[in-house]
LOTIGU-437078 format. One record per residue (C-alpha): residue number from 1; residue in one letter; x, y, z. Coordinates in nm, 3 decimals. Example, Ala and Ser with C-alpha at 12.3 -4.5 7.8 and 13.67 -1.06 7.14 Angstrom:
% residues 2
REC     i   aa         X         Y         Z
REC     1    A     1.230    -0.450     0.780
REC     2    S     1.367    -0.106     0.714
***
This chain:
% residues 278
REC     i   aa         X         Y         Z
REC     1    X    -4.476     4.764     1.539
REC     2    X    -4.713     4.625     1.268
REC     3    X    -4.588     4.310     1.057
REC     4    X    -4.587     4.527     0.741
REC     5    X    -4.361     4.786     0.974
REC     6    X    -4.137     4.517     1.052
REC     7    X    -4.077     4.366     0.699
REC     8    X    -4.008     4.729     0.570
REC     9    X    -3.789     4.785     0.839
REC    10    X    -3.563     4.425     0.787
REC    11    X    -3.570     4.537     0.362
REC    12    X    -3.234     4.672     0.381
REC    13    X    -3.136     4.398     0.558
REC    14    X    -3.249     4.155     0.269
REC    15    X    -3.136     4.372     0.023
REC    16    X    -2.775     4.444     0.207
REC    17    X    -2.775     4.081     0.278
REC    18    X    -2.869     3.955    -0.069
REC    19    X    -2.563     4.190    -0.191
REC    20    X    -2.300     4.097     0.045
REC    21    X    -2.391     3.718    -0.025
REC    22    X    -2.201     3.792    -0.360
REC    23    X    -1.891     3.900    -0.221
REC    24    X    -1.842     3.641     0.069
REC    25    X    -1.611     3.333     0.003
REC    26    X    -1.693     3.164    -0.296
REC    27    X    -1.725     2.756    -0.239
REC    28    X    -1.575     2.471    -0.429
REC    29    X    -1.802     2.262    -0.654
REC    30    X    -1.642     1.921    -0.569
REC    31    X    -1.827     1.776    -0.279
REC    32    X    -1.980     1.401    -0.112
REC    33    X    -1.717     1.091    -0.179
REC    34    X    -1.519     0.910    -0.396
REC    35    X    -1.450     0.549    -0.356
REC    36    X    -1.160     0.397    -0.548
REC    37    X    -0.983     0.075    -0.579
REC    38    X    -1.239    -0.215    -0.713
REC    39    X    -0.967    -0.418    -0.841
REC    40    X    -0.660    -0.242    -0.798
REC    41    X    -0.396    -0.369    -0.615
REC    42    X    -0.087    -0.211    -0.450
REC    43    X     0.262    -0.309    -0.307
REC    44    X     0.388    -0.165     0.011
REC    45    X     0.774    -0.198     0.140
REC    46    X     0.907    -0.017     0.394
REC    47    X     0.999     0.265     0.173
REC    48    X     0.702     0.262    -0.071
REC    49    X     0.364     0.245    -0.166
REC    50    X     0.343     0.118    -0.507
REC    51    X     0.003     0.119    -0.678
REC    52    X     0.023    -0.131    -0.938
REC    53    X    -0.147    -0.096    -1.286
REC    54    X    -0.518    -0.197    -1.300
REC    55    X    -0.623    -0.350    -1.611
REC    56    X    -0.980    -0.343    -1.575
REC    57    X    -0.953     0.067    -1.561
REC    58    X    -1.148     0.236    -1.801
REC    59    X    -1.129     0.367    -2.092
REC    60    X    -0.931     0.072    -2.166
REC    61    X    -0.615     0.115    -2.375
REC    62    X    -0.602     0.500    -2.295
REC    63    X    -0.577     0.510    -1.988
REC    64    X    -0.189     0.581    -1.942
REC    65    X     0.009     0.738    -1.699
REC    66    X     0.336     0.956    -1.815
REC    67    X     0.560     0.625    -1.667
REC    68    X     0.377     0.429    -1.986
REC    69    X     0.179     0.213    -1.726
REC    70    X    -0.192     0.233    -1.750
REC    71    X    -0.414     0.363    -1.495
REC    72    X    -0.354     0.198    -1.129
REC    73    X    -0.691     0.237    -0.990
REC    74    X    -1.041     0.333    -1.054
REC    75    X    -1.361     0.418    -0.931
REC    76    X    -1.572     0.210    -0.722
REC    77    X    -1.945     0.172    -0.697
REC    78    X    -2.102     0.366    -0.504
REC    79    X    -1.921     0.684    -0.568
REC    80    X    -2.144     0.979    -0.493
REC    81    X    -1.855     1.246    -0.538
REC    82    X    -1.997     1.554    -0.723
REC    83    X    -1.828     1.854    -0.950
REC    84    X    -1.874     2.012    -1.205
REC    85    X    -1.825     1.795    -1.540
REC    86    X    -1.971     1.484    -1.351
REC    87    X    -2.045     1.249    -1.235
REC    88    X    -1.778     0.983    -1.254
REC    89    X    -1.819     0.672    -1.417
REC    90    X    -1.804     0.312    -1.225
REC    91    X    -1.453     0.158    -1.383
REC    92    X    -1.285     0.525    -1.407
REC    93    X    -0.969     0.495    -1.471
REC    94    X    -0.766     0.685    -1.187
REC    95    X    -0.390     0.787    -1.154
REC    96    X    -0.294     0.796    -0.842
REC    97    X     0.065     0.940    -0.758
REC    98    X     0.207     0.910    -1.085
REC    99    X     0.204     0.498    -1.005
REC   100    X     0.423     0.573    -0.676
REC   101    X     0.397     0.680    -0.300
REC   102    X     0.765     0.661    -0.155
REC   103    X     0.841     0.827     0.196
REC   104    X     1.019     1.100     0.058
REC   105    X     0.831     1.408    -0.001
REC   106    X     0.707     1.385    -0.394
REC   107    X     0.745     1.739    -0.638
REC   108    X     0.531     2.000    -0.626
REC   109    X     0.384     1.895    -0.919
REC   110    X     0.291     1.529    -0.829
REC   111    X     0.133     1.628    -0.483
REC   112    X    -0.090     1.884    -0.694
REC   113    X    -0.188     1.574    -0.932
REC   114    X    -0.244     1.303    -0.660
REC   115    X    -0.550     1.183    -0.764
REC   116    X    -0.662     1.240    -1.119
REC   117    X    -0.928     1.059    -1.363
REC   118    X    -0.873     0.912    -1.735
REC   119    X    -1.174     1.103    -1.859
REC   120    X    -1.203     1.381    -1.630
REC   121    X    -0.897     1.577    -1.694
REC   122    X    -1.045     1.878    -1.474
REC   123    X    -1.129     1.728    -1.167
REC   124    X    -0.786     1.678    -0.940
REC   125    X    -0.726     1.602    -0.604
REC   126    X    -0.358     1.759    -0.420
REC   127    X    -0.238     1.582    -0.090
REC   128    X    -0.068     1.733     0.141
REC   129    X     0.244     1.587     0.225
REC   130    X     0.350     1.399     0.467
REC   131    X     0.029     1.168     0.459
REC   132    X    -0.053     1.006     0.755
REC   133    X     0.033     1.001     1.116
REC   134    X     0.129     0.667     1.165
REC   135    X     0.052     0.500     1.515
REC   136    X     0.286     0.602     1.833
REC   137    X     0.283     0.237     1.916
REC   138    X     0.589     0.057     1.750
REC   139    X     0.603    -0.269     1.944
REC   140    X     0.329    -0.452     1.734
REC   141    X     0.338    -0.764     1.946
REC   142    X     0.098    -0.509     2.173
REC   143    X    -0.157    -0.500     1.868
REC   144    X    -0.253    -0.880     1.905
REC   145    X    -0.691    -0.798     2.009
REC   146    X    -0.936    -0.620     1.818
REC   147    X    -0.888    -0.279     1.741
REC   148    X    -0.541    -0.241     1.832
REC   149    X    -0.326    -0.057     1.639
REC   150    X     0.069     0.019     1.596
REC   151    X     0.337     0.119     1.300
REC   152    X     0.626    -0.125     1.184
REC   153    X     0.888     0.190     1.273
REC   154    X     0.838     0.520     1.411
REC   155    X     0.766     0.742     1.185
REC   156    X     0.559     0.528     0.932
REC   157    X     0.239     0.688     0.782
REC   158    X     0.090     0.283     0.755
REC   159    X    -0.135     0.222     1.059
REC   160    X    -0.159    -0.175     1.104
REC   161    X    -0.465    -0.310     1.291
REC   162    X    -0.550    -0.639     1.396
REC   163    X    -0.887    -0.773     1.322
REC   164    X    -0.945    -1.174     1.415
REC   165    X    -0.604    -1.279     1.329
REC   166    X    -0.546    -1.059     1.040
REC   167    X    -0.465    -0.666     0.964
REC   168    X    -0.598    -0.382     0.788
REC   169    X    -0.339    -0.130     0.660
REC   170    X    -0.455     0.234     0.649
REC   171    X    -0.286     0.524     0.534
REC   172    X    -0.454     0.818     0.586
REC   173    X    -0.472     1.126     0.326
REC   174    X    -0.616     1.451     0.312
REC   175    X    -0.542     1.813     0.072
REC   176    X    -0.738     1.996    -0.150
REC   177    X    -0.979     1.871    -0.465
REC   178    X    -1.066     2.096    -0.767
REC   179    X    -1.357     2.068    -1.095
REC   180    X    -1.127     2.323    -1.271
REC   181    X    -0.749     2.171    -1.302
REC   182    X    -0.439     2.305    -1.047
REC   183    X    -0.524     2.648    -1.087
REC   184    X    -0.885     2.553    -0.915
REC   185    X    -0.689     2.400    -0.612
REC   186    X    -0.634     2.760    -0.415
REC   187    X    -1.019     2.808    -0.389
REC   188    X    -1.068     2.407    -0.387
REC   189    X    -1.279     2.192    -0.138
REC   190    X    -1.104     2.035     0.118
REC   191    X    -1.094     1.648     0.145
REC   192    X    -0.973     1.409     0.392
REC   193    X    -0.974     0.986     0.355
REC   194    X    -0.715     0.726     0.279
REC   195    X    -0.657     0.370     0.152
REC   196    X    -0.621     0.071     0.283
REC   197    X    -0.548    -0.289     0.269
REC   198    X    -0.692    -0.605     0.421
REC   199    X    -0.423    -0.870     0.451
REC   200    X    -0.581    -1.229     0.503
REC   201    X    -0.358    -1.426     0.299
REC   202    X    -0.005    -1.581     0.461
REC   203    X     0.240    -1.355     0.445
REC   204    X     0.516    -1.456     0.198
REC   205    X     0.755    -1.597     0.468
REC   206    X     0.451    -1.850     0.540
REC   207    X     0.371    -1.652     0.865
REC   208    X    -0.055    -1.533     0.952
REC   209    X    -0.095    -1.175     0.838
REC   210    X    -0.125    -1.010     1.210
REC   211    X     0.034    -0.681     1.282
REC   212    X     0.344    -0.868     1.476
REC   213    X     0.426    -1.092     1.175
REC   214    X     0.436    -0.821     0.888
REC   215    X     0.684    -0.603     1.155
REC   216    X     0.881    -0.917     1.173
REC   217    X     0.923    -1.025     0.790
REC   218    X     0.982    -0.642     0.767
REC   219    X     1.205    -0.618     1.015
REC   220    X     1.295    -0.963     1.186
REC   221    X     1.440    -0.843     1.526
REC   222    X     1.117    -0.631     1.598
REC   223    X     1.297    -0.259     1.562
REC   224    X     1.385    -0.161     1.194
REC   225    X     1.744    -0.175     1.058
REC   226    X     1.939     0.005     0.814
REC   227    X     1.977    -0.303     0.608
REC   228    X     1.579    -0.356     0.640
REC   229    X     1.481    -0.032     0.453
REC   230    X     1.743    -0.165     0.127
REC   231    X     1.558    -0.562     0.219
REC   232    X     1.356    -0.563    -0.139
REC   233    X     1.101    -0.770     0.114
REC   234    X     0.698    -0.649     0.012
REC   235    X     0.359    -0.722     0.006
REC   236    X     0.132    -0.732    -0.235
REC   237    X    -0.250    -0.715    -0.177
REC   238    X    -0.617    -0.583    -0.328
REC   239    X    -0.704    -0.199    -0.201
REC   240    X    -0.913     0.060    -0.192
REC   241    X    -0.948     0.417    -0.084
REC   242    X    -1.245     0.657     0.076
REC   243    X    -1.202     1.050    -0.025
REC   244    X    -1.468     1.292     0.092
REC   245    X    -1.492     1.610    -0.021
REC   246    X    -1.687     1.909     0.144
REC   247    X    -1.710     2.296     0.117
REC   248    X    -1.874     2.525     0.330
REC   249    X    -1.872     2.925     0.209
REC   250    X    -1.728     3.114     0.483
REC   251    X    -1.890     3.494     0.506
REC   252    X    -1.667     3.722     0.448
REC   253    X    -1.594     3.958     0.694
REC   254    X    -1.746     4.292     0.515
REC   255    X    -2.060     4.127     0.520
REC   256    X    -2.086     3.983     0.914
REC   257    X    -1.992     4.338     1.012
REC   258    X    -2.212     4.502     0.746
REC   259    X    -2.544     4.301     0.889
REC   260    X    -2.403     4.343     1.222
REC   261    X    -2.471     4.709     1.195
REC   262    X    -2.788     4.672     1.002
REC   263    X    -2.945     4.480     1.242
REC   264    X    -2.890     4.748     1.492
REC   265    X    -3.055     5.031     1.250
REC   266    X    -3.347     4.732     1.263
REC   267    X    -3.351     4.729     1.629
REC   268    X    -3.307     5.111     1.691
REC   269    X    -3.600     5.164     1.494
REC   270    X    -3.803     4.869     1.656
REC   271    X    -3.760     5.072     1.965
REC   272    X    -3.878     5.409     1.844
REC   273    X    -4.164     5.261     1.666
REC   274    X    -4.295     5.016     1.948
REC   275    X    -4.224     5.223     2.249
REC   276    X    -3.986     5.070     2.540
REC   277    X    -4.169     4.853     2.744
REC   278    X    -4.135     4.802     3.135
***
């Protein structure tokens, strides 16, 4: 088969395949990552993560959430999410959770609004709920090297890792993220990331902020009480959050099977053209 047999013989391909292209899976605009948290700080109890209200969130004075606190974080440098209506400003103001995180599941309509921007009304990121897993490992005096890891009580989305005598706190977070409001979220790009927390500073019972202390001023006989949960005991401390954000258009079905079968018209007619060789 000549080359100028051969590229009329793969035009219906192009031409089927060009077609088909427009009916496959269409893919979310809202892609790369979003860093958050600059100067935000938040408060975690046992029943709650409270992001606190950042002042230096822009645009300041506007940036108010529907609990008439302002904005309780904000983008970080180095953001390189994209969408359409971008890019994000360095200082965003950002809502996240309506100012709250508790352990109980939130409304429908707050885990559709779980991230949203002060002058980006469009773009929105959903979680789904519950965020998390936790660690399996509840005995924290066991996270006391490097790397280790464990949860103050099972069932605890908060991951607590020791690093050199103090603890990052992660929580983990993924769901859906949309250019074009909640009704974008069905055909959204999916996102997965979380925040966390470095705690170097003494913990307010005067103890060093390792994974085995913060159990203990949670929850002083090492396994978590009834009474701890209703304890008012927290920590405060700076935080910030990783989100990325990818989409990758699926082919829809009629058009696999559709070249499938075109590609053996291609091949039938290869034969008969070239001859079958020995």
């Amino acid at each position: 088969m000549t080359f100028q047999n051969l590229r009329l013989a793969l035009a219906p391909v192009a031409l089927l395949s060009g077609g088909l292209l427009l009916v496959s899976d269409a893919s979310a605009s809202v892609i790369n990552t979003l860093l958050t948290g600059s100067t935000g700080t938040v408060t975690v109890s046992l029943n709650s993560v409270i992001f606190n209200n950042d002042p230096a969130a822009q645009p300041a004075g506007t940036c108010q959430t529907t609990l008439g606190r302002g904005c309780n974080s904000d983008v970080a440098t180095n953001t390189t999410l994209t969408f359409t209506g971008g890019p994000l400003a360095t200082g965003e103001g950002i809502y996240v959770n309506n100012n709250d995180l508790t352990l109980t599941a939130p409304s429908v309509s707050d885990a559709n609004q779980f991230l949203t921007f002060a002058s980006h009304p469009n773009l929105v990121f959903s979680i789904s709920y519950p965020p998390g897993p936790g660690s399996a490992n509840t005995n924290c005096a066991t996270a006391n090297a490097n790397g280790l890891s464990c949860s103050v009580f099972a069932g605890s989305p908060l991951v607590l890792t020791y690093d050199n005598g103090d603890t990052f706190v992660g929580l983990g977070v993924h769901g859906v993220a949309s250019d074009t409001g909640v009704a974008g979220l069905a055909g959204g790009s999916s996102y997965t990331g979380g925040f966390s927390q470095f705690f170097t500073t003494t913990l307010p019972n005067g103890m060093a902020p390792t994974p085995l202390n913060i159990q203990l001023y949670f929850c002083p006989t090492g396994i978590c009480q009834p009474a701890d949960f209703t304890s008012g005991k927290n920590i405060t401390s700076s935080q910030s959050g990783t989100f990325t954000a990818s989409s990758v258009p699926e082919p829809s079905a009629v058009f696999l099977g559709s070249l499938g079968i075109v590609m053996l018209l291609v091949g039938a007619r290869f034969r008969k053209s070239h001859g079958t060789r020995a």
